[in-house]
C-alpha positions in Angstrom: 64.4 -106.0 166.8 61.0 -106.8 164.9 60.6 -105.2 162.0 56.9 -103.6 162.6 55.4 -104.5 159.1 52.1 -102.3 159.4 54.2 -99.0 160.4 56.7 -99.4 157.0 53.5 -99.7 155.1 51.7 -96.8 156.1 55.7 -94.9 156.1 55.8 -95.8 152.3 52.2 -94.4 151.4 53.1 -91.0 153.1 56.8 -91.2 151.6 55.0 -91.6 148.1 52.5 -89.2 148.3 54.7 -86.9 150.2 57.5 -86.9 147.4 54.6 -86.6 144.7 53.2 -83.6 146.4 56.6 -82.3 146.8 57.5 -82.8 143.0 54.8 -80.8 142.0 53.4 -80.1 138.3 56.6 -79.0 136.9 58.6 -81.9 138.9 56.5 -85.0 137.2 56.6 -83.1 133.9 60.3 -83.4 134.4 60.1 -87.0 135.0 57.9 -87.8 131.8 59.8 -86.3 130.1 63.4 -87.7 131.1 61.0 -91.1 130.7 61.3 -90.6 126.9 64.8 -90.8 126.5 63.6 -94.2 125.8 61.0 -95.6 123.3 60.4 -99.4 124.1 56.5 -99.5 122.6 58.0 -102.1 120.2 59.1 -104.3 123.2 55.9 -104.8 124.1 54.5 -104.9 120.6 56.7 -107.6 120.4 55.4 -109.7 123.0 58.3 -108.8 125.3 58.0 -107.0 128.8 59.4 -104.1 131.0 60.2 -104.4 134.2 60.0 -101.2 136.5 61.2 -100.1 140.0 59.1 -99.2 142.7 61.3 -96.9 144.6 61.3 -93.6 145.5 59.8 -90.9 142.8 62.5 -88.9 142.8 65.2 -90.9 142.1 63.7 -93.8 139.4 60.2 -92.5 138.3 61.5 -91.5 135.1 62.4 -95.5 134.4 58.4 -95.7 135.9 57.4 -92.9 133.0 59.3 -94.7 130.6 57.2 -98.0 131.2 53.7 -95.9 131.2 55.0 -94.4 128.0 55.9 -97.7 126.7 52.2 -99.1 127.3 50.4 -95.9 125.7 53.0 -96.1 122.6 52.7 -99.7 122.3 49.0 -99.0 120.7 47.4 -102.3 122.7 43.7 -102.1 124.4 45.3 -103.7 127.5 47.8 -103.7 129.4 48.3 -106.1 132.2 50.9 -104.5 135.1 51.7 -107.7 137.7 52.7 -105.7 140.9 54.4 -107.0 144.0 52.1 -107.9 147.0 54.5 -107.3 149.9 54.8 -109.5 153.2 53.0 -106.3 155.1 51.6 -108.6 158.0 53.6 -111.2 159.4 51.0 -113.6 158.6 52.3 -113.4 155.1 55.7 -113.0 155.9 55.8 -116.5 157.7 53.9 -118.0 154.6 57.2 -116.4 152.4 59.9 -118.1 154.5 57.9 -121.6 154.9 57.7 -121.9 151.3 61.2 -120.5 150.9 62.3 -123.7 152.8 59.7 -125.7 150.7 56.7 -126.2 152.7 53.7 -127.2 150.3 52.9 -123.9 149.0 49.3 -125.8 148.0 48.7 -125.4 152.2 48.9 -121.9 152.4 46.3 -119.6 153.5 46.8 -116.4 151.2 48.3 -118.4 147.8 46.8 -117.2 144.6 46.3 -114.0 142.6 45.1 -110.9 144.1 43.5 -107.7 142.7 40.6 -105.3 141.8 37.9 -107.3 139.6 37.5 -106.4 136.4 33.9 -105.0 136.8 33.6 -103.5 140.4 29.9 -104.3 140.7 31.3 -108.2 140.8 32.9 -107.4 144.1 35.9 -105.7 145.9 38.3 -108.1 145.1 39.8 -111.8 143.9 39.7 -114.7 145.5 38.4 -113.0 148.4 41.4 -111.4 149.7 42.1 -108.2 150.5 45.9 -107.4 150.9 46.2 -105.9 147.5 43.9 -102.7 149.1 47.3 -101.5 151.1 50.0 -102.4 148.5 52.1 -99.6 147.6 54.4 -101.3 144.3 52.0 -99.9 142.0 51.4 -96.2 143.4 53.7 -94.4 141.7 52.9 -96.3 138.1 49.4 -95.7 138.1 50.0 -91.8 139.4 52.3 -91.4 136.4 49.8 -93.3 134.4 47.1 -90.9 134.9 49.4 -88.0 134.6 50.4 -89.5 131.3 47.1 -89.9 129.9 45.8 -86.4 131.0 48.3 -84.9 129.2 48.1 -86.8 125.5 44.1 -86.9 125.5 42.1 -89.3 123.9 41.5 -92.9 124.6 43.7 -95.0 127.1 43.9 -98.8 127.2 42.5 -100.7 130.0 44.5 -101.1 132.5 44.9 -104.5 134.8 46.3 -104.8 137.7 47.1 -108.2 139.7 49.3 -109.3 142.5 50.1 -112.7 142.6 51.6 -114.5 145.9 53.3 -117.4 146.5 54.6 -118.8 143.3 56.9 -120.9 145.1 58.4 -122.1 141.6 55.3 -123.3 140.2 53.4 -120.4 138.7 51.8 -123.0 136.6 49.3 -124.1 139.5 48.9 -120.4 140.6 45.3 -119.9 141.4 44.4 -117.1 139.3 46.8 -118.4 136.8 43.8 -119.2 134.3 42.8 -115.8 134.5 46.0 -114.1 133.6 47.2 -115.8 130.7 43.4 -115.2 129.0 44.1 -111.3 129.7 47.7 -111.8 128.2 46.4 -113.1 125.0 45.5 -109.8 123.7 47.4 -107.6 126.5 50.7 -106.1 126.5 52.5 -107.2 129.4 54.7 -105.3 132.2 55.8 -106.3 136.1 57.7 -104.2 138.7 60.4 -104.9 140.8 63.0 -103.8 143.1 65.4 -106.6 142.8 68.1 -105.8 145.1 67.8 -104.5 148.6 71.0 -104.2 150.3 73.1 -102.6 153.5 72.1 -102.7 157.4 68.7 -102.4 157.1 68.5 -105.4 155.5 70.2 -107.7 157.5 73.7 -106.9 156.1 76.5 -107.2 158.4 78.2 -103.3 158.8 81.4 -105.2 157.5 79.7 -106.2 154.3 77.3 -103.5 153.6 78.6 -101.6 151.0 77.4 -98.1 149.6 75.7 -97.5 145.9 78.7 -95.4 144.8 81.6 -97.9 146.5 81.2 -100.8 144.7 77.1 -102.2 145.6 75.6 -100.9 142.6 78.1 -103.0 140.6 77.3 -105.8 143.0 73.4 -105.0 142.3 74.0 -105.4 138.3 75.8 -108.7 138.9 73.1 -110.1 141.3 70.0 -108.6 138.9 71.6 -110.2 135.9 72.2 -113.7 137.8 68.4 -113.3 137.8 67.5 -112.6 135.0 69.4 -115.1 133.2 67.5 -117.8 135.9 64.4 -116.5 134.3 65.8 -116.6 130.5 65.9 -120.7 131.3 62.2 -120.6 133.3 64.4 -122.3 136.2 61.6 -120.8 138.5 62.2 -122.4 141.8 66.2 -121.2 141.4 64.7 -117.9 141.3 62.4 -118.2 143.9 65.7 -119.0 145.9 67.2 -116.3 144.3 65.2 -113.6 145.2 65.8 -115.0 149.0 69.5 -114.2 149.0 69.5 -111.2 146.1 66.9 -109.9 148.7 64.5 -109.0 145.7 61.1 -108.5 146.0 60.2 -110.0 142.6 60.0 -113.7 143.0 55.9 -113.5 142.7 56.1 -111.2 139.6 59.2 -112.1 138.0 58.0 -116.2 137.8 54.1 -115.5 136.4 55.2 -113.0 134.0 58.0 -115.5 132.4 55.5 -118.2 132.5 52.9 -115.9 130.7 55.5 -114.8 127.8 58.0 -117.6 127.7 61.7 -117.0 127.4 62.7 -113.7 127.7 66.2 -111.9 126.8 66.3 -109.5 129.9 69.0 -106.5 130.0 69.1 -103.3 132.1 68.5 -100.5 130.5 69.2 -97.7 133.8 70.4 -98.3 137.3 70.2 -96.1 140.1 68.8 -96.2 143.9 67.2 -95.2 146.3 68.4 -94.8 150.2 66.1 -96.5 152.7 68.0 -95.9 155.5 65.3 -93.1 157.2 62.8 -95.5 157.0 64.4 -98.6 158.9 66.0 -96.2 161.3 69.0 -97.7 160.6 72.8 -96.6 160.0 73.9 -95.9 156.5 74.3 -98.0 154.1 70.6 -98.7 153.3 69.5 -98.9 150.2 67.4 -100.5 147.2 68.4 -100.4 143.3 66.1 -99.1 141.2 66.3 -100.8 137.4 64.7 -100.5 134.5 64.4 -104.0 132.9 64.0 -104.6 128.9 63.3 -108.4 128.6 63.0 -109.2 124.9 61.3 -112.2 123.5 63.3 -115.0 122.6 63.1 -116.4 119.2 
């Protein structure tokens, strides 16, 4: 069966506002405050990056607190958060899977950098597309991000959100490219990801499919790390391929922000996961790992 991409989208929204709603005040106090445990501001001081999960509130946004804290701590003026702009039309799911198989990714329609401009009276968006307005991978950062802010006071740094699509191992080329590594000059840098996806709903025979508990979140630490070590060596187009079988949604994200900083040491710092199987309608096991990602600066 089809998976209808325009139903999962607006599924997430209400899941993510629902389980903020649900949290309350004292629930997302709880989760900034669990977010502390760690205290990477130096990371990014250091010209390093986080990476972040975008999974359900409950069960990773204290690794998402831990990244907003990170930010505020680090004591920049910017911060630049590279989000995931999800295949939520098949339109840009078919433009995924043609460069996947390595069609000319200089041919597609939607290629490029989305997000808000920087001043709003210069328009609604970038390069004239609009998909970014119904993305959900930054919903949950930017709600923690205010929460954060409210409750320490005083100025925040600017906060820049972009979306890039279709890296398709060359994030050199990436329209929009130009743009980001002149905000990185003076920004401290920080990407989300959900970089294994795993179990029935996602394609995984019943035979295979394992549960979090029974040996997959193991197999999700062995198939993040084979990632991250792709990006340690900028072998971009292996993990472009990577994120096809690892089934992570990272393969936009992960590529521009190692091109921006260079090499970078990457380690996991907390591994969890959320179940998905509700919203594919699907049998258990369904599921997504939810990491939080140190990636260190190399040399």
């Amino acid at each position: 069966m089809s998976l209808d991409r325009q139903a999962l989208s607006v599924y997430v929204h209400n899941m993510f506002e629902n389980e903020y709603h649900k949290l309350g005040p004292q629930g997302i106090a709880d989760l900034l405050a669990r977010g502390r445990q760690w205290k990477l501001g130096e990371t990014l001081r250091a010209g390093g990056s986080i990476i972040f999960p975008h999974a359900g509130l409950k069960e990773c946004g204290h690794q998402i607190a831990a990244v907003v804290q990170a930010c505020l701590d680090s004591g920049a003026d910017r911060v630049l958060a590279v989000g995931v702009l999800h295949a939520l039309t098949d339109e840009l799911q078919d433009a995924r899977v043609r460069v996947a198989n390595g069609a000319d990714v200089t041919k597609e329609k939607y290629w490029g950098i989305q997000g808000p401009a920087l001043s709003l009276s210069k328009g609604p968006g970038l390069a004239g597309h609009e998909n970014w307005q119904t993305e959900f991978s930054m919903m949950n950062f930017m709600l923690l991000w205010d929460e954060e802010r409210k409750e320490r006071g005083g100025k925040a740094p600017e906060l820049i959100v972009r979306y890039p699509y279709l890296a398709g191992g060359k994030p050199e080329i990436l329209p929009g490219i130009g743009e980001l590594q002149a905000i990185a000059k003076d920004a401290v840098v920080v990407s989300t990801a959900d970089a294994f996806h795993h179990g029935i709903g996602y394609g995984d025979p019943p035979g295979e499919a394992l549960y979090p508990e029974q040996g997959g979140l193991a197999l999700a630490r062995k198939r993040i790390d084979e990632g991250l070590e792709l990006l340690r060596r900028g072998d971009y187009w292996g993990y472009n391929q990577h994120c096809v079988s690892a089934k992570s949604d990272a393969r936009d994200a992960g590529q521009v922000v190692r091109y921006l900083l260079g090499p970078l040491e990457g380690r996991i710092l907390d591994l969890t996961y959320s179940d998905t199987t509700d919203m594919y309608n699907t049998p258990p096991p369904t599921w997504v790992a939810a990491a939080l990602i140190e990636q260190r600066r190399v040399g």
